[in-house]
Short mmCIF file of the C-alpha atoms (twelve columns), coordinates in Angstrom:
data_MODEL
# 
_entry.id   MODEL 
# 
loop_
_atom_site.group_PDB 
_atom_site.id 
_atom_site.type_symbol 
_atom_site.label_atom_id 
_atom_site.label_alt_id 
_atom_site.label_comp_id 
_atom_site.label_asym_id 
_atom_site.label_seq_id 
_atom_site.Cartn_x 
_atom_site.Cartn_y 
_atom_site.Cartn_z 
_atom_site.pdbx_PDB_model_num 
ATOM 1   C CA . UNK A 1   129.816 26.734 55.027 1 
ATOM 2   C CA . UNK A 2   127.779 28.038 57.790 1 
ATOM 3   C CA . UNK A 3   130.357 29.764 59.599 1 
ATOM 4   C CA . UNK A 4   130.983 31.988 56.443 1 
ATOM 5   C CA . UNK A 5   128.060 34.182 56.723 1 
ATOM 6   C CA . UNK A 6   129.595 35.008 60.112 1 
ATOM 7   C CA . UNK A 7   133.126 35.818 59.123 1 
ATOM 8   C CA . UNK A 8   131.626 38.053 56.210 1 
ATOM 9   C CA . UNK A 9   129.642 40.048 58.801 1 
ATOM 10  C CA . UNK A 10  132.754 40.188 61.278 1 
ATOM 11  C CA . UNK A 11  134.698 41.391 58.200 1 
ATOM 12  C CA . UNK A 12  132.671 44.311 57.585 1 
ATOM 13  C CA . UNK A 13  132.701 45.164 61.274 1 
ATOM 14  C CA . UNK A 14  136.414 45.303 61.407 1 
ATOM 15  C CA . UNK A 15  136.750 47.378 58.032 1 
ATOM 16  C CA . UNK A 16  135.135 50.064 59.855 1 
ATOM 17  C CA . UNK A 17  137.910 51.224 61.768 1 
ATOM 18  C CA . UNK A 18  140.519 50.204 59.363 1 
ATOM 19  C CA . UNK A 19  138.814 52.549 57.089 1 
ATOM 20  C CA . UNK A 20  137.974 55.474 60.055 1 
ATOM 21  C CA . UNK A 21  141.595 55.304 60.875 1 
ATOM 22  C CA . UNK A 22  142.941 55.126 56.949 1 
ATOM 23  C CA . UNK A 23  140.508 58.508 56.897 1 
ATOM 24  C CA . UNK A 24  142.232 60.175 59.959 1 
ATOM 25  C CA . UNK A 25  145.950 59.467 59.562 1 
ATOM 26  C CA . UNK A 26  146.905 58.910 56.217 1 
ATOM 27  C CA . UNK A 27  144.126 61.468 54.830 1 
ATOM 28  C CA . UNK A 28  143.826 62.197 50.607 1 
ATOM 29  C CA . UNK A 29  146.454 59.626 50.116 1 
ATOM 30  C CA . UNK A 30  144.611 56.450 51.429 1 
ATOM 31  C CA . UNK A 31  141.231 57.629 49.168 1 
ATOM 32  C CA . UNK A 32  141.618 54.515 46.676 1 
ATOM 33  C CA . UNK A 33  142.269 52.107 49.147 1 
ATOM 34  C CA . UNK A 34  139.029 53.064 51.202 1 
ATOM 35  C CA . UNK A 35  137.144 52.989 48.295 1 
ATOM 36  C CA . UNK A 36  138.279 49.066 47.603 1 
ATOM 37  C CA . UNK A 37  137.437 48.316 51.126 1 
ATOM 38  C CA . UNK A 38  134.132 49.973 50.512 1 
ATOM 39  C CA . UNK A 39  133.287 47.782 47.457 1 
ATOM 40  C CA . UNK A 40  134.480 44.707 49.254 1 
ATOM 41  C CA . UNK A 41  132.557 45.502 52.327 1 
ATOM 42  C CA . UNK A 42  129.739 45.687 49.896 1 
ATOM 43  C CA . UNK A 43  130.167 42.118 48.793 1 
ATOM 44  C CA . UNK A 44  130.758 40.356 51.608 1 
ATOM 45  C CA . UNK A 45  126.747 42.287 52.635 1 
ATOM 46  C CA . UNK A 46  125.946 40.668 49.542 1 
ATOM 47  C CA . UNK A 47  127.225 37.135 49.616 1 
ATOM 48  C CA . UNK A 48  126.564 36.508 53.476 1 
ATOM 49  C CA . UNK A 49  122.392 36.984 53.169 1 
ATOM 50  C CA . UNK A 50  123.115 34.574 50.015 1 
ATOM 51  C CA . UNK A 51  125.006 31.841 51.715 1 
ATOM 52  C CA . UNK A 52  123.126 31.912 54.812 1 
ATOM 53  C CA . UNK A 53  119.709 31.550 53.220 1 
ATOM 54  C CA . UNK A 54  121.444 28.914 50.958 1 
ATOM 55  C CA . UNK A 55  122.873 26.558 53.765 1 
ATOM 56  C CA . UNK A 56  119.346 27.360 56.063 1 
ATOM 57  C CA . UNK A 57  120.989 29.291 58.616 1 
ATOM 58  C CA . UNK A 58  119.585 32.779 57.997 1 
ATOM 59  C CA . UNK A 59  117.859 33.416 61.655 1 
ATOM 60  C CA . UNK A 60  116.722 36.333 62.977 1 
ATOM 61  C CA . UNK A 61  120.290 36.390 65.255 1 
ATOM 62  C CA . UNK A 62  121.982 36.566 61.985 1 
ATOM 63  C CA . UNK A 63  119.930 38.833 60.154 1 
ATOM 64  C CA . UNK A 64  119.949 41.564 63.493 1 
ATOM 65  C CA . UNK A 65  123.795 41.059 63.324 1 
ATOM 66  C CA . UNK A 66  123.934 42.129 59.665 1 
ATOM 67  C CA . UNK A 67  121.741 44.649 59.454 1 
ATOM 68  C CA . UNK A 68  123.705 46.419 62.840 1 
ATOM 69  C CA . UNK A 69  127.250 45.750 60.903 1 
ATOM 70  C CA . UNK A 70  125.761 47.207 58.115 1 
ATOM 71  C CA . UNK A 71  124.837 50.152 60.211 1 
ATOM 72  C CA . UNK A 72  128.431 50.452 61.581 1 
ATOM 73  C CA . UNK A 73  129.862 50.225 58.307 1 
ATOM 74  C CA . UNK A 74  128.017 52.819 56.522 1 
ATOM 75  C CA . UNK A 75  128.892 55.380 59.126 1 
ATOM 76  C CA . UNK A 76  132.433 54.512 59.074 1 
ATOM 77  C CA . UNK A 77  132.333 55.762 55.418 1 
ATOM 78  C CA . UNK A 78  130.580 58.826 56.177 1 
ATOM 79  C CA . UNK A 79  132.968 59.990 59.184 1 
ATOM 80  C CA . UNK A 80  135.742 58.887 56.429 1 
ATOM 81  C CA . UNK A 81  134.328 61.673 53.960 1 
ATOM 82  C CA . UNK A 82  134.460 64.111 57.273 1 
ATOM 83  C CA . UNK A 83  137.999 63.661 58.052 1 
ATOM 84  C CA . UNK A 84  139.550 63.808 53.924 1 
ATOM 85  C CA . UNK A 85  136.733 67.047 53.645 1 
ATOM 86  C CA . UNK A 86  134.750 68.242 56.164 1 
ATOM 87  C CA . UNK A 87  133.621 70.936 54.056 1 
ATOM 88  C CA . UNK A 88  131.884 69.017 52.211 1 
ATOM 89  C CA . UNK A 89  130.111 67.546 54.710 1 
ATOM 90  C CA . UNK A 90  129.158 71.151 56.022 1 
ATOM 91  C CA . UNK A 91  127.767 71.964 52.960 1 
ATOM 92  C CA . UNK A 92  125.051 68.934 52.623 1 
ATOM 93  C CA . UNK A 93  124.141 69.200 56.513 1 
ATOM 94  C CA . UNK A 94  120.924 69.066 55.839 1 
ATOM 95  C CA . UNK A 95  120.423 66.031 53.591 1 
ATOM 96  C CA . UNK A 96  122.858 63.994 55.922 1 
ATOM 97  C CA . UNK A 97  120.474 65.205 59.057 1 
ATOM 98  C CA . UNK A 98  117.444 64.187 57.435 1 
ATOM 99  C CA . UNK A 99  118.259 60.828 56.816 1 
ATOM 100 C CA . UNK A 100 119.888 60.560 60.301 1 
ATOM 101 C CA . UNK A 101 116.325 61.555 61.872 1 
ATOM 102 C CA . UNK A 102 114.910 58.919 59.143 1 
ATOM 103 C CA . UNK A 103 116.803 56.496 60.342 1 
ATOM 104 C CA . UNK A 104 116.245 56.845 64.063 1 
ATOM 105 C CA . UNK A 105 112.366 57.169 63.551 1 
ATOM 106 C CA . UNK A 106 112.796 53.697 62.130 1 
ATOM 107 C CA . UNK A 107 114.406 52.312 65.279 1 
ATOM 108 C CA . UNK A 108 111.762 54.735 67.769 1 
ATOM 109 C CA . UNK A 109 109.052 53.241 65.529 1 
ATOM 110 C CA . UNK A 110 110.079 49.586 66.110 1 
ATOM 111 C CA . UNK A 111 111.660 49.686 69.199 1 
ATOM 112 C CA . UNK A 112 107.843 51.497 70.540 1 
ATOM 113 C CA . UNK A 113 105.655 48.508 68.522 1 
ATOM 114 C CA . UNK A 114 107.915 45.503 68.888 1 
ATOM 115 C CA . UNK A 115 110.779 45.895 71.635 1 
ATOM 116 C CA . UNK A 116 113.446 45.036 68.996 1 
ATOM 117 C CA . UNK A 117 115.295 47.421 66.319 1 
ATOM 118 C CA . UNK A 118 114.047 47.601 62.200 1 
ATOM 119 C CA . UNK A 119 115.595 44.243 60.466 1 
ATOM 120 C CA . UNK A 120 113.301 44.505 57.270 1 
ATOM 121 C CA . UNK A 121 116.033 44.131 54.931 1 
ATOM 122 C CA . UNK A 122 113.253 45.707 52.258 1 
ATOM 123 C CA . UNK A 123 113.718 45.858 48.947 1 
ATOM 124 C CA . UNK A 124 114.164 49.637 48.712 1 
ATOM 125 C CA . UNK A 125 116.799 49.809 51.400 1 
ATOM 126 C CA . UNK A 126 118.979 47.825 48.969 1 
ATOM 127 C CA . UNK A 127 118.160 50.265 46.265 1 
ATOM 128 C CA . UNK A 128 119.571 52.747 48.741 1 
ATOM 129 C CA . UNK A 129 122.551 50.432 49.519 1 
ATOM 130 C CA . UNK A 130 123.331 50.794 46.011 1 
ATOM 131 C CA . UNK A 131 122.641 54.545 45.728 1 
ATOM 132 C CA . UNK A 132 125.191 55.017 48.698 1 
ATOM 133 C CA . UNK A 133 128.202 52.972 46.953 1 
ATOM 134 C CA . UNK A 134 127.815 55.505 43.895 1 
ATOM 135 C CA . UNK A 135 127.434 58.409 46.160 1 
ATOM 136 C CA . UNK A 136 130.587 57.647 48.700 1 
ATOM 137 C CA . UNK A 137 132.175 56.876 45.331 1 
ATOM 138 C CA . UNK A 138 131.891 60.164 44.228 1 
ATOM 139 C CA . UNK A 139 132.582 61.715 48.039 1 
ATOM 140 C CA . UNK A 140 135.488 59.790 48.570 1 
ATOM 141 C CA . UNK A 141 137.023 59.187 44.819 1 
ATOM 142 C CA . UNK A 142 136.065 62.709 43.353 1 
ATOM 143 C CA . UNK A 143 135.721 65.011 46.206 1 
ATOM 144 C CA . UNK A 144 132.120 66.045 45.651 1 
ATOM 145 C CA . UNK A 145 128.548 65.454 46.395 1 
ATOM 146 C CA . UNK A 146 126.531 65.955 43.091 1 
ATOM 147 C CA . UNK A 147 123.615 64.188 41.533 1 
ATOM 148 C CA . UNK A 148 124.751 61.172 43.215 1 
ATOM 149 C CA . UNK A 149 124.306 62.764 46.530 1 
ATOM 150 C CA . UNK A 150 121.017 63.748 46.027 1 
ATOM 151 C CA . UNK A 151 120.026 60.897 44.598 1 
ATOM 152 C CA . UNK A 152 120.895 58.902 47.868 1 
ATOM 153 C CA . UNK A 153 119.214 61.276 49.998 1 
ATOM 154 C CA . UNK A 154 116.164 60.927 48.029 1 
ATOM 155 C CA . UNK A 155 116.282 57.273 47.873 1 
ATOM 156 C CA . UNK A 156 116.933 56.997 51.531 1 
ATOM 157 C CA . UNK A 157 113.605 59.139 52.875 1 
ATOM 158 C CA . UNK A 158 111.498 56.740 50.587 1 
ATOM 159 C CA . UNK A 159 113.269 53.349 51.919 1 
ATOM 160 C CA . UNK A 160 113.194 54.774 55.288 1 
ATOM 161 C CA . UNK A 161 109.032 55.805 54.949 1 
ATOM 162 C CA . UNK A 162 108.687 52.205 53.518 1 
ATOM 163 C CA . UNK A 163 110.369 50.318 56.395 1 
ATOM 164 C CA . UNK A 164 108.207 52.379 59.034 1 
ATOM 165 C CA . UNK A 165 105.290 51.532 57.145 1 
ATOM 166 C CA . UNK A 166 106.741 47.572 57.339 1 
ATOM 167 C CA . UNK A 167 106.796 48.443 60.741 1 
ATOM 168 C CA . UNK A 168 103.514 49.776 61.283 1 
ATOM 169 C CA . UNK A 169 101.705 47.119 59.014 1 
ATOM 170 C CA . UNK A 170 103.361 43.892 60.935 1 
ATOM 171 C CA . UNK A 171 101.247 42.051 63.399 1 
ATOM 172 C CA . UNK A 172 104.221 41.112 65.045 1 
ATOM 173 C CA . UNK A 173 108.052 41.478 64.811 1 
ATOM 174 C CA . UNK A 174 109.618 39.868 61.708 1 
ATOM 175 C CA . UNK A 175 112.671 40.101 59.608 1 
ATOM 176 C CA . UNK A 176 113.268 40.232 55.754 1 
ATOM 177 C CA . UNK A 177 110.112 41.787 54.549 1 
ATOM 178 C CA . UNK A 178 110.715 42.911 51.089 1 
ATOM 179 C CA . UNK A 179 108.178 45.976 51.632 1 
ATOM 180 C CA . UNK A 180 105.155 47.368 52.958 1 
ATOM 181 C CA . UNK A 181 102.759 45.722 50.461 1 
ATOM 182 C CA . UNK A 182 104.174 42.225 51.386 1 
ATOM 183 C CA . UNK A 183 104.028 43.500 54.964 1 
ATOM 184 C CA . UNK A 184 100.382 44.260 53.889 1 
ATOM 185 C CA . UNK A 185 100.135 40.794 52.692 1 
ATOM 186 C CA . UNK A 186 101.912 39.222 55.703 1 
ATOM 187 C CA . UNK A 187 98.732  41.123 57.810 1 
ATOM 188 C CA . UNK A 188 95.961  39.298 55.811 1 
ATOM 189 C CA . UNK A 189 97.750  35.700 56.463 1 
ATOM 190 C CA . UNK A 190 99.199  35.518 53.010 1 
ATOM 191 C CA . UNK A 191 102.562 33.499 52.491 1 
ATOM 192 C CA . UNK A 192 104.904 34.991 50.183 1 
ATOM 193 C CA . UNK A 193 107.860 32.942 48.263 1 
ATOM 194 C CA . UNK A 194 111.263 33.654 49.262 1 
ATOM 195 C CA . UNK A 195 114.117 33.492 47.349 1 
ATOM 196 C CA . UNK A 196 117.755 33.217 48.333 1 
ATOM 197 C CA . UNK A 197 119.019 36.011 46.091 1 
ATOM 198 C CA . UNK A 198 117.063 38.780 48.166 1 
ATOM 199 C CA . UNK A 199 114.860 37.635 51.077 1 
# 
């Protein structure tokens, strides 16, 4: 059981470029099978937090490896939507860039406090997990951005601004913080419960 949380994570890694490559060569044909992969890359990001917090394993080694594979995985998705329509992609450049420079001010943020990259794991970056399966649903399955689209970009500023604030609020480095006000709490010596559903 506690090499499972591993092989999930190394699972997701190597769907990446499976699903880059599906993208590239086989094009509007290979649209439904990229969208299974997605959905099963989405559980195994589910089930490995689960087990690993389950069988006491979930260390900060772990949690850094997940949230990087996470990282890898989403992009893979997004250069995926590129390659079946770049168009597309043109035409939303700038909610895509803004949530790029989100996301880096998260690591430049971290990486200036604490030496090490965001692993918050907070409970609005899973609302924006979710928020990116329906919008890469509609990207890849449907061939357009939509509500969906903005939706995600919306969601992803305010998870980003929350993890910074995580960031900012710490005393010191830590991973799985559900969100700035138990980051807050973490600051004034309060200990929080912890559940193995979420963190």
């Amino acid at each position: 059981m506690k090499t499972i949380p591993y092989i999930l994570i190394a699972i997701r890694f190597i769907l990446a470029p499976i699903i880059i490559s599906l993208a590239y060569f086989k094009g509007e044909e290979s649209r439904f099978l990229i969208l299974s992969l997605m959905y099963f890359g989405l559980l195994t990001d589910i089930f490995d937090g689960i087990i690993a917090r389950k069988v006491g394993i979930s260390s900060e080694k772990l949690r850094r490896l997940d949230s990087q594979t996470d990282l890898i995985f989403w992009l893979s998705l997004g250069f995926a939507v590129y390659f079946l329509n770049p168009e597309l992609i043109k035409h939303e450049w700038k909610g895509i860039v803004l949530i790029f420079v989100m996301e880096a001010l998260c690591y430049v943020v971290s990486i200036w406090k604490f030496g090490k990259e965001t692993c918050t794991h907070a409970f609005l970056s899973k609302m924006w997990g979710l928020s990116l399966l329906i919008a890469f649903t509609y990207l890849i399955g449907f061939q357009r951005a939509g509500w969906a689209f903005y939706l995600t970009v919306i969601l992803g500023f305010i998870s980003h601004i929350d993890v910074i604030l995580i960031v900012l609020i710490l005393p010191k480095w830590q991973y799985d913080v559900p969100s700035s006000y138990h980051a807050w709490k973490i600051r004034n010596g309060k200990k929080r419960k912890k559940s193995i559903f979420f963190n």
